[in-house]
ROMAR-225861 format. One record per atom (N, C-alpha, C, O): residue number from 1; atom name; x, y, z; residue in three letters. Coordinates in Angstrom, 2 decimals. Atoms other than C-alpha are relative to their C-alpha. Last residue first. Layout:
REM ROMAR-225861
NUM / CA / X / Y / Z / ALA
...
END
This chain:
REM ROMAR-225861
98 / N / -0.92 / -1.61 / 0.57 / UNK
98 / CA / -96.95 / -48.81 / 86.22 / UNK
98 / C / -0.97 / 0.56 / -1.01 / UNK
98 / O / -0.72 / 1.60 / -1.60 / UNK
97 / N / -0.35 / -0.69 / -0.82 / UNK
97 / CA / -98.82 / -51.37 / 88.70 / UNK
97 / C / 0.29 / 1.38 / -1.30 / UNK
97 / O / -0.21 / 2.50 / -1.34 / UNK
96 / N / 0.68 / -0.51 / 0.79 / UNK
96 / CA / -99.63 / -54.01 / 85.32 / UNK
96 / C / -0.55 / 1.05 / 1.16 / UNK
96 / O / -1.76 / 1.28 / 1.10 / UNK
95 / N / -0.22 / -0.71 / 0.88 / UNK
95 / CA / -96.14 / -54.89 / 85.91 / UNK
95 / C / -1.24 / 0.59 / -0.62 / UNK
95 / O / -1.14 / 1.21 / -1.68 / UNK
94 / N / -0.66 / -1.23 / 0.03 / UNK
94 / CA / -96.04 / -55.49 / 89.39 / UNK
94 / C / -0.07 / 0.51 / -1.41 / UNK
94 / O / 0.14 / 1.72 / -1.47 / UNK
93 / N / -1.45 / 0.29 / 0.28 / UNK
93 / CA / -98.88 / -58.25 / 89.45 / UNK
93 / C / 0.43 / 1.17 / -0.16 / UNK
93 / O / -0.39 / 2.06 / -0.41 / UNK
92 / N / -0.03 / 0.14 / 1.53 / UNK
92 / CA / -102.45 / -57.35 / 90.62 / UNK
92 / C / 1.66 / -0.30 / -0.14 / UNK
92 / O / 2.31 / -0.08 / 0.88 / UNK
91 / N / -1.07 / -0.18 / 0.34 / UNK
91 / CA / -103.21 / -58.66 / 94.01 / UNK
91 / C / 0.34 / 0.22 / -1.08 / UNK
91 / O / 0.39 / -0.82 / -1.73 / UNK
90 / N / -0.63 / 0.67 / 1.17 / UNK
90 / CA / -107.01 / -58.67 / 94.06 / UNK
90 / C / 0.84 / 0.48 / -0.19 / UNK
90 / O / 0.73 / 1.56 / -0.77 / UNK
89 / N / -1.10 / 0.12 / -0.86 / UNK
89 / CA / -109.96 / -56.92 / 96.44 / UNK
89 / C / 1.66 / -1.31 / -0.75 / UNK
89 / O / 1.57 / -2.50 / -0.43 / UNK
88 / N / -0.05 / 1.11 / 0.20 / UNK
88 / CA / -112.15 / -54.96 / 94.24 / UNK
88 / C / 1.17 / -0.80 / 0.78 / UNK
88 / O / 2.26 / -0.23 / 0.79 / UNK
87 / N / -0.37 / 0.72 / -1.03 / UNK
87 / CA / -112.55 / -51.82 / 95.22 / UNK
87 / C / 0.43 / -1.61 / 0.33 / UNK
87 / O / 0.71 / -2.15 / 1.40 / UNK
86 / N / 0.87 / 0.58 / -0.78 / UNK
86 / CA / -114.15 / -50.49 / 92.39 / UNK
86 / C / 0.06 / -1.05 / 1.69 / UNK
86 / O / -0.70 / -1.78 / 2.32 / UNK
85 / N / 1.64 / -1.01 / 0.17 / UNK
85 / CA / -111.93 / -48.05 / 90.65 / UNK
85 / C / -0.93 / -0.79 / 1.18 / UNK
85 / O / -1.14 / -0.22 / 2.25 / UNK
84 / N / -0.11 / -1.41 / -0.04 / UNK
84 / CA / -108.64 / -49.35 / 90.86 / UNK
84 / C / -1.38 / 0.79 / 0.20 / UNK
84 / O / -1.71 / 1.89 / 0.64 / UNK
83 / N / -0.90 / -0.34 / -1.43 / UNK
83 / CA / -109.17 / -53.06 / 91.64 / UNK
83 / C / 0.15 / 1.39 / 0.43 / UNK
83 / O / 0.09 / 1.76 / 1.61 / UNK
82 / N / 0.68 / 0.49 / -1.31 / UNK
82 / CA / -112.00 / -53.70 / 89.12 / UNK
82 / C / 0.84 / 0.88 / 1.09 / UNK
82 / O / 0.47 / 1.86 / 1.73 / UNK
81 / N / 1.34 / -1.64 / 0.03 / UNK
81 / CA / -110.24 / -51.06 / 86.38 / UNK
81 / C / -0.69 / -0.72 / 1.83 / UNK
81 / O / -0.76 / -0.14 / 2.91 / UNK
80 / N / -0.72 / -1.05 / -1.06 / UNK
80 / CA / -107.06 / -53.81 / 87.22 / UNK
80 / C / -0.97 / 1.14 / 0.23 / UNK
80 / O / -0.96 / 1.93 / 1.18 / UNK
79 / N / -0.33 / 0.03 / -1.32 / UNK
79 / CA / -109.34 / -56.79 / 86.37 / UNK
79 / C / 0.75 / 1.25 / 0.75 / UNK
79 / O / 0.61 / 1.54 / 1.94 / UNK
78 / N / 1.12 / -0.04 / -0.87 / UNK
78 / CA / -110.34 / -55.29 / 83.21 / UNK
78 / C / 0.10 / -0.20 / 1.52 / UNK
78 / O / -0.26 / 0.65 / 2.34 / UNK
77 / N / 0.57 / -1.62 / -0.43 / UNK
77 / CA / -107.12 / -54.66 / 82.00 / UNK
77 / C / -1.72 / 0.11 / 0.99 / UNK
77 / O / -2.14 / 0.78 / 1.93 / UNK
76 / N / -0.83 / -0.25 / -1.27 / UNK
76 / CA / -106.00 / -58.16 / 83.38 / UNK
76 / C / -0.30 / 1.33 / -0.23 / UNK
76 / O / -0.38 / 2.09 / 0.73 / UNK
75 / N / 0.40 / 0.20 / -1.48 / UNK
75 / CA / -109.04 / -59.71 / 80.82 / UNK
75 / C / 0.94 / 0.75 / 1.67 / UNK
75 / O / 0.46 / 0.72 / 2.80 / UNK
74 / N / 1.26 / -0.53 / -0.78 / UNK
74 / CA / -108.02 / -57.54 / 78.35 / UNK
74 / C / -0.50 / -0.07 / 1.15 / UNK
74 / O / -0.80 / 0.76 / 2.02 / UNK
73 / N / 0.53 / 1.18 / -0.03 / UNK
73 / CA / -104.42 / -58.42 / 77.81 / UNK
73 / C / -1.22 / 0.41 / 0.24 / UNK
73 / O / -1.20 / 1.06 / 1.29 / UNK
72 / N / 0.75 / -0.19 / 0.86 / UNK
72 / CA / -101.99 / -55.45 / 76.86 / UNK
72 / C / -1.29 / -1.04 / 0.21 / UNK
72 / O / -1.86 / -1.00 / -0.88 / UNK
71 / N / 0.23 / -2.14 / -0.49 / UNK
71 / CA / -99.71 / -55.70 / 79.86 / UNK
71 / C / -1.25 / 0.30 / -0.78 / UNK
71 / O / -2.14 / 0.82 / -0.11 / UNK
70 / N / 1.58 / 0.30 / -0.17 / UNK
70 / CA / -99.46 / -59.80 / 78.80 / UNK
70 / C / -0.72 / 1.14 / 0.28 / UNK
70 / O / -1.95 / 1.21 / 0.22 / UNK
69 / N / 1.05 / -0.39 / 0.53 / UNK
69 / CA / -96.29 / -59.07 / 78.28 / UNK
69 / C / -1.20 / -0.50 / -0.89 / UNK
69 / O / -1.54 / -0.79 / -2.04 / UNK
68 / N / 0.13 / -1.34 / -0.01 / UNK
68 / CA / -95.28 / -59.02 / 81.84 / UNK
68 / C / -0.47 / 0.11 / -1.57 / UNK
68 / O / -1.49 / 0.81 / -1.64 / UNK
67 / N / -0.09 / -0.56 / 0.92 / UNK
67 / CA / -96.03 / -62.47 / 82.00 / UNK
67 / C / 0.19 / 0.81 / -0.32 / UNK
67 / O / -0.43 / 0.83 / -1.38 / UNK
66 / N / 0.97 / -0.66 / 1.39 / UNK
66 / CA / -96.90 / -63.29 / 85.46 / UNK
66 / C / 1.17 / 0.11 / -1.10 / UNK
66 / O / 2.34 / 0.06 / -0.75 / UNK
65 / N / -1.12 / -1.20 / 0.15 / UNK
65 / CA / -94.78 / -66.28 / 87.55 / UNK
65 / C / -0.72 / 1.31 / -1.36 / UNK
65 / O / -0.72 / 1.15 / -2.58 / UNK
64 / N / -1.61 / 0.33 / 0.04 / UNK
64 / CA / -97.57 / -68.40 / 89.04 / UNK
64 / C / 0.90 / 1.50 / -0.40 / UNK
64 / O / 0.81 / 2.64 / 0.05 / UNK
63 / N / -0.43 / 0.66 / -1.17 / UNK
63 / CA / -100.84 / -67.45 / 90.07 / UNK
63 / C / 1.24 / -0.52 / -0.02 / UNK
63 / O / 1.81 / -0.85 / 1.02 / UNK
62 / N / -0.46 / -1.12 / -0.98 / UNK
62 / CA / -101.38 / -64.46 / 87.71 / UNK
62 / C / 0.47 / -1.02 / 0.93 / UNK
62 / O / 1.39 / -0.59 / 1.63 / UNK
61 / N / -1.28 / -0.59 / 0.36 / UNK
61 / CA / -102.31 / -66.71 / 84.59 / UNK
61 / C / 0.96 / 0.83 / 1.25 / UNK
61 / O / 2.16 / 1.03 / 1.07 / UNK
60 / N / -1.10 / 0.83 / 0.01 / UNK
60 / CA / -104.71 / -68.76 / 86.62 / UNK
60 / C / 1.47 / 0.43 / -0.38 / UNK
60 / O / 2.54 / 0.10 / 0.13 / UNK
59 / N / -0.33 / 0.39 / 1.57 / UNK
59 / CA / -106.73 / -65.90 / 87.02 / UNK
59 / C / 1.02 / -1.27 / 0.62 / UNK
59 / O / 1.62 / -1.37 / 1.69 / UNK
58 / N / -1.60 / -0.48 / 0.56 / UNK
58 / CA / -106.87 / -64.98 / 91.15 / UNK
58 / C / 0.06 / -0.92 / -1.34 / UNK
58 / O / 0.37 / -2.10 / -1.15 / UNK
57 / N / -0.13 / 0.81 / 1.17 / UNK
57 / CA / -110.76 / -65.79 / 92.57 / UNK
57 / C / 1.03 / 0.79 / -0.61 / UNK
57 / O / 0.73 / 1.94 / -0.92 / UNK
56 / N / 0.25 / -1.15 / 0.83 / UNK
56 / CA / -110.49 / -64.74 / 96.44 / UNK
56 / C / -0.07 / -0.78 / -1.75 / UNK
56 / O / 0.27 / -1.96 / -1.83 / UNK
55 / N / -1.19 / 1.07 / 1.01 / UNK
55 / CA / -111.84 / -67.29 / 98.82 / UNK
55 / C / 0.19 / 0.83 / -1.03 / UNK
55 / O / -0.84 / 1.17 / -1.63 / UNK
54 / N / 0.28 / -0.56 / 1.39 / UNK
54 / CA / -113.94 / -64.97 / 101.38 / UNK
54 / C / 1.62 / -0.43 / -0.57 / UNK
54 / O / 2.79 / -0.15 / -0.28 / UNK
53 / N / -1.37 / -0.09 / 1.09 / UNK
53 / CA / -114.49 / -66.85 / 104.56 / UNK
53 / C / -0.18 / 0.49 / -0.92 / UNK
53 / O / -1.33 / 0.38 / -1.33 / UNK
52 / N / -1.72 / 0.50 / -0.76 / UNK
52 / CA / -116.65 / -66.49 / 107.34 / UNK
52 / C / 1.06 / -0.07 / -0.65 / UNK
52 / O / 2.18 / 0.22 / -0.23 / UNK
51 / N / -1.30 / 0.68 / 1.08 / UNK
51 / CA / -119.35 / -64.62 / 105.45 / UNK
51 / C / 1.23 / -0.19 / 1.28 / UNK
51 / O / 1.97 / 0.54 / 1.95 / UNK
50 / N / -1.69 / 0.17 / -0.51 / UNK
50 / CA / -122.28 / -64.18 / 107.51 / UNK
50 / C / 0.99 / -0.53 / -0.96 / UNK
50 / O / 1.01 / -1.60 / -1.56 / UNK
49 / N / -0.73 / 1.19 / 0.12 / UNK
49 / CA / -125.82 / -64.02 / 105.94 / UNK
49 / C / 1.81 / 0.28 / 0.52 / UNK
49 / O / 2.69 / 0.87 / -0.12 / UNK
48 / N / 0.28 / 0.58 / -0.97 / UNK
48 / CA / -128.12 / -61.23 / 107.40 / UNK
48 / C / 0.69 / -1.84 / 0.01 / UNK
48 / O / 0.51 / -2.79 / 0.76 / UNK
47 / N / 1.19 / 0.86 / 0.39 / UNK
47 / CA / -129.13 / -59.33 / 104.21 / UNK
47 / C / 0.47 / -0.74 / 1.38 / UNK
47 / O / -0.62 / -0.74 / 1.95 / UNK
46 / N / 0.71 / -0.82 / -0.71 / UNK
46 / CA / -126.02 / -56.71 / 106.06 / UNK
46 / C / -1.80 / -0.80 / -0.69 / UNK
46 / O / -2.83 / -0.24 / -0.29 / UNK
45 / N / 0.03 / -0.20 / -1.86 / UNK
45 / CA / -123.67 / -59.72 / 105.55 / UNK
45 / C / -1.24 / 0.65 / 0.40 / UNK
45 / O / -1.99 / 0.06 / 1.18 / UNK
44 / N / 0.50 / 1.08 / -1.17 / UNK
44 / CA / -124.83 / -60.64 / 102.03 / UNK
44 / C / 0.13 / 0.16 / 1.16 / UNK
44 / O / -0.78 / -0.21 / 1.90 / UNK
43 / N / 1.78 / 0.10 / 0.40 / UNK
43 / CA / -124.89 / -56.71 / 100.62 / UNK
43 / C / -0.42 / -1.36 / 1.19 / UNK
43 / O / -1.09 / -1.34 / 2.22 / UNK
42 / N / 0.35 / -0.99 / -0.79 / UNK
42 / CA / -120.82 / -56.20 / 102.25 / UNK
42 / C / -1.87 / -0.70 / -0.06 / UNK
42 / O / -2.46 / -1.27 / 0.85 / UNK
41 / N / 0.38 / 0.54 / -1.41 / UNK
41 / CA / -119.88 / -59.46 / 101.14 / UNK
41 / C / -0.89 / 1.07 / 0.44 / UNK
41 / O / -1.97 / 0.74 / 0.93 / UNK
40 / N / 0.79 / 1.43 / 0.19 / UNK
40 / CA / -120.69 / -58.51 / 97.24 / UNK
40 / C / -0.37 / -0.21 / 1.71 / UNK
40 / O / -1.49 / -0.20 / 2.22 / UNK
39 / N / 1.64 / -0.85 / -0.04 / UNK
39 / CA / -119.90 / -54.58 / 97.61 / UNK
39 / C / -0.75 / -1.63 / 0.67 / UNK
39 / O / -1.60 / -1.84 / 1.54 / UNK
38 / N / 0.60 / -0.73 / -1.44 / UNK
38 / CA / -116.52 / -56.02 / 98.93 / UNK
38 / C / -1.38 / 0.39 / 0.21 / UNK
38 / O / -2.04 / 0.51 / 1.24 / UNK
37 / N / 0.85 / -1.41 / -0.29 / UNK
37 / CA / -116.18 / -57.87 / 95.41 / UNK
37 / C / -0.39 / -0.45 / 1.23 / UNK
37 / O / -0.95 / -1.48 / 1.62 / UNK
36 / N / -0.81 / -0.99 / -0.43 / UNK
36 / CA / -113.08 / -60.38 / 94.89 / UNK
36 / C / -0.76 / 1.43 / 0.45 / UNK
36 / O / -0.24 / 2.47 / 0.86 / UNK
35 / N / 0.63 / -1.41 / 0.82 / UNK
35 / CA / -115.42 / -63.30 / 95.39 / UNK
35 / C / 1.44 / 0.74 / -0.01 / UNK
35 / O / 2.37 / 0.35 / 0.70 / UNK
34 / N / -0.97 / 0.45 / 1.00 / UNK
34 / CA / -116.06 / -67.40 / 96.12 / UNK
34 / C / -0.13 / 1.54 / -0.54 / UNK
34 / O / -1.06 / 1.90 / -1.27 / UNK
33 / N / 0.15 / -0.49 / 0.89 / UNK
33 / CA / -117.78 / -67.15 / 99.73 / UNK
33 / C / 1.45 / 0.13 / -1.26 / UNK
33 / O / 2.66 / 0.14 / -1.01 / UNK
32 / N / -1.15 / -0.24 / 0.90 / UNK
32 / CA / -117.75 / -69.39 / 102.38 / UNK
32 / C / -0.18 / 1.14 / -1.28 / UNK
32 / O / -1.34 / 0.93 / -1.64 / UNK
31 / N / -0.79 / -0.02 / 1.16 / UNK
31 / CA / -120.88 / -68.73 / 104.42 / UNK
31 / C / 1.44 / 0.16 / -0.29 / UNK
31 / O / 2.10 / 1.10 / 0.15 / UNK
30 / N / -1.36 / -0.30 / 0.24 / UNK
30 / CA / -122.89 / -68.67 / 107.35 / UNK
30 / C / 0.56 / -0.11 / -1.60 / UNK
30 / O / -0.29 / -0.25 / -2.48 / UNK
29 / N / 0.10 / -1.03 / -0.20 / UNK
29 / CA / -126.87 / -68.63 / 107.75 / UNK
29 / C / 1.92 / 0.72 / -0.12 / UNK
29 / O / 2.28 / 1.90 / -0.15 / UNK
28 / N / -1.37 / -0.21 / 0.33 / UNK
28 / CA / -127.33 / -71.14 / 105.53 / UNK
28 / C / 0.29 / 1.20 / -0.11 / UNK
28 / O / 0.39 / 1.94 / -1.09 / UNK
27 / N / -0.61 / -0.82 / -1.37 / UNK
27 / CA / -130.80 / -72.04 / 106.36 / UNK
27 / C / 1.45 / -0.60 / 0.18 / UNK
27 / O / 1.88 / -1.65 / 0.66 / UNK
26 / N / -0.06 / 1.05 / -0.27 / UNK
26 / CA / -132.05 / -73.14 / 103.16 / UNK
26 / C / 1.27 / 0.04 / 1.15 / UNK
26 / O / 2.49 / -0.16 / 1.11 / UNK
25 / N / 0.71 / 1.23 / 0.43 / UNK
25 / CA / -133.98 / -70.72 / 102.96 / UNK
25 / C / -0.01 / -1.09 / 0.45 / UNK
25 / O / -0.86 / -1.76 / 1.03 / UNK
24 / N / 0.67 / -0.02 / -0.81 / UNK
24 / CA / -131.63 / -68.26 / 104.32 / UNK
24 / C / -1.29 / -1.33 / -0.05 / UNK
24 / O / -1.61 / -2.12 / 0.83 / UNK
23 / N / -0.99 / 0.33 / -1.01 / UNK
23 / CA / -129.34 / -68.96 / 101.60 / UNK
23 / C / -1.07 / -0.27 / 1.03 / UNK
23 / O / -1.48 / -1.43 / 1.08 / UNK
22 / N / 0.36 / 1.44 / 0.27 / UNK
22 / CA / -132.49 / -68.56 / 98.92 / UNK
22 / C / 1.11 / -1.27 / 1.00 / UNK
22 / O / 1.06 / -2.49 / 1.10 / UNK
21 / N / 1.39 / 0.87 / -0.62 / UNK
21 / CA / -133.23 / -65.40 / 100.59 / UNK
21 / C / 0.21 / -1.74 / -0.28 / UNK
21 / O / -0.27 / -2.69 / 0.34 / UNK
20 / N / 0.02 / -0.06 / -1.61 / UNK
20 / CA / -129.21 / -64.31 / 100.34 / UNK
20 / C / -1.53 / -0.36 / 0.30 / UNK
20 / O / -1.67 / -0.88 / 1.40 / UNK
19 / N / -0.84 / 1.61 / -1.06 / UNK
19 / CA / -129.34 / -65.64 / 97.00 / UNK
19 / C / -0.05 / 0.18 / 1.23 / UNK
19 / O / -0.31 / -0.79 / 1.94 / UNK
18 / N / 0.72 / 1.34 / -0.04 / UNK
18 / CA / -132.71 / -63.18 / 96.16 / UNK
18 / C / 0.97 / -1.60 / 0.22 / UNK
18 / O / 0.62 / -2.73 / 0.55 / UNK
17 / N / 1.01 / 0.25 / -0.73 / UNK
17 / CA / -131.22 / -60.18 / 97.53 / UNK
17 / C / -0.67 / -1.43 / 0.12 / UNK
17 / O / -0.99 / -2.10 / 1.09 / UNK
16 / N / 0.07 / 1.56 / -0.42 / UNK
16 / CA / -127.56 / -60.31 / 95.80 / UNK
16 / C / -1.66 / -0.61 / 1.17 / UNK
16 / O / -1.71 / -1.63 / 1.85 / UNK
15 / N / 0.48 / 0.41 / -0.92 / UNK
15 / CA / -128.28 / -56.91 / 93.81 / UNK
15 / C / 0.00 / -1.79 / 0.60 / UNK
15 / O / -0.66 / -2.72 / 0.12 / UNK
14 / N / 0.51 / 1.39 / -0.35 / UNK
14 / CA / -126.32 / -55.91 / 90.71 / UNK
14 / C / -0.56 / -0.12 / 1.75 / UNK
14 / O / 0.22 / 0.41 / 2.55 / UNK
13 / N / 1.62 / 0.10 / -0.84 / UNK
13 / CA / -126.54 / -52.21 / 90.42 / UNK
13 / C / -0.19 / -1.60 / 0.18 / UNK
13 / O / -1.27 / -2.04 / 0.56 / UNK
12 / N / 0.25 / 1.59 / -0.27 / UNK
12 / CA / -122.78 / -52.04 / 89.90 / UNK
12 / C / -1.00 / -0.01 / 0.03 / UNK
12 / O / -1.07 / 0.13 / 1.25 / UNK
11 / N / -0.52 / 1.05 / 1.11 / UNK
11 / CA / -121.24 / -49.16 / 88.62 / UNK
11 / C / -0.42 / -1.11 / 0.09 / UNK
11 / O / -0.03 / -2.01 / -0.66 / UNK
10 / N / -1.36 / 0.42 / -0.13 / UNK
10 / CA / -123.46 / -46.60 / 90.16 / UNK
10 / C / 0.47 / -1.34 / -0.51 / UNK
10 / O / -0.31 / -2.17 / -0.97 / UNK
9 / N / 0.12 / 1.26 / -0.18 / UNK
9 / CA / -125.90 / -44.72 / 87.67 / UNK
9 / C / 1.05 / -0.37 / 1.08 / UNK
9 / O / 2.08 / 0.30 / 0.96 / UNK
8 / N / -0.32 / -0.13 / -1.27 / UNK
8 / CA / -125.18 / -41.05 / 86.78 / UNK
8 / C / -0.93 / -1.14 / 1.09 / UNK
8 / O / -1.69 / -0.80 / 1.99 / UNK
7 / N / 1.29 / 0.02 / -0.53 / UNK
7 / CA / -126.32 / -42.30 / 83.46 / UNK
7 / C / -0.43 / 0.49 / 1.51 / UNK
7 / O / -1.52 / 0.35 / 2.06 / UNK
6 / N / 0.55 / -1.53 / 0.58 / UNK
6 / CA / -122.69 / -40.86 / 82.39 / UNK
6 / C / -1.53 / -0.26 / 0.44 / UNK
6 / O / -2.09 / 0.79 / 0.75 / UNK
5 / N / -0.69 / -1.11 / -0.52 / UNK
5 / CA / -121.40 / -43.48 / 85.77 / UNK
5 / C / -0.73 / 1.00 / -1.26 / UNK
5 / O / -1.43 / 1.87 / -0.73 / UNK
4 / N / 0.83 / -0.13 / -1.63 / UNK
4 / CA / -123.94 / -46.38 / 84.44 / UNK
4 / C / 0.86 / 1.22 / 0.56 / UNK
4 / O / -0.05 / 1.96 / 0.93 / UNK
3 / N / 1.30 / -0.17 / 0.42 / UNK
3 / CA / -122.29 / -45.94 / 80.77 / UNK
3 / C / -0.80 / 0.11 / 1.18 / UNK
3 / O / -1.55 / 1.08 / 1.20 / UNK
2 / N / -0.25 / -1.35 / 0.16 / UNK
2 / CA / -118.66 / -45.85 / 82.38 / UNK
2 / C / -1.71 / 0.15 / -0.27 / UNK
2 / O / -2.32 / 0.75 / 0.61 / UNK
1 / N / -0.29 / -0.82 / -1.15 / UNK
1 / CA / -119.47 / -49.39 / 84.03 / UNK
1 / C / 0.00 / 1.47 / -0.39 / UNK
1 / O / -0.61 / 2.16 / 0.42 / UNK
END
């Protein structure tokens, strides 16, 4: 992500073009979707696939009682850059807030 921001890049260039053809395909014009990225629904809706639901994906560690220290953990630093920076949509626990 920083490397695409000094390339004055944006953080994501992933493109969902060719699932939303292969949705359409197989004419599956609605959708569940398994995401915490907005960019994600946003791309399939305006390709012309409907998201009726968006099922968020929450770590296992976070779904019960968090760990506070776990503060140091990569995977939850990463997840919080998602949430902070990229919109990502994902309850982070109070202690990795401060």
């Amino acid at each position: 992500m920083k490397a695409n921001h000094v390339l004055n890049h944006p953080a994501d260039l992933r493109s969902y073009d060719i699932a939303t053809q292969i949705l359409k395909d197989l004419n599956l014009l609605t959708i569940r979707l398994l995401t915490n990225n907005p960019d994600k629904i946003e791309q399939v809706e305006n390709a012309g696939v409907k998201v009726i639901e968006r099922i968020p994906m929450i770590p296992i560690a976070w779904q019960k009682s968090y760990d506070p220290n776990r503060i140091g953990n990569e995977m939850d630093q990463y997840l919080k850059v998602k949430v902070e920076q990229m919109r990502h949509i994902l309850n982070l626990p109070e202690a990795l807030l401060r």
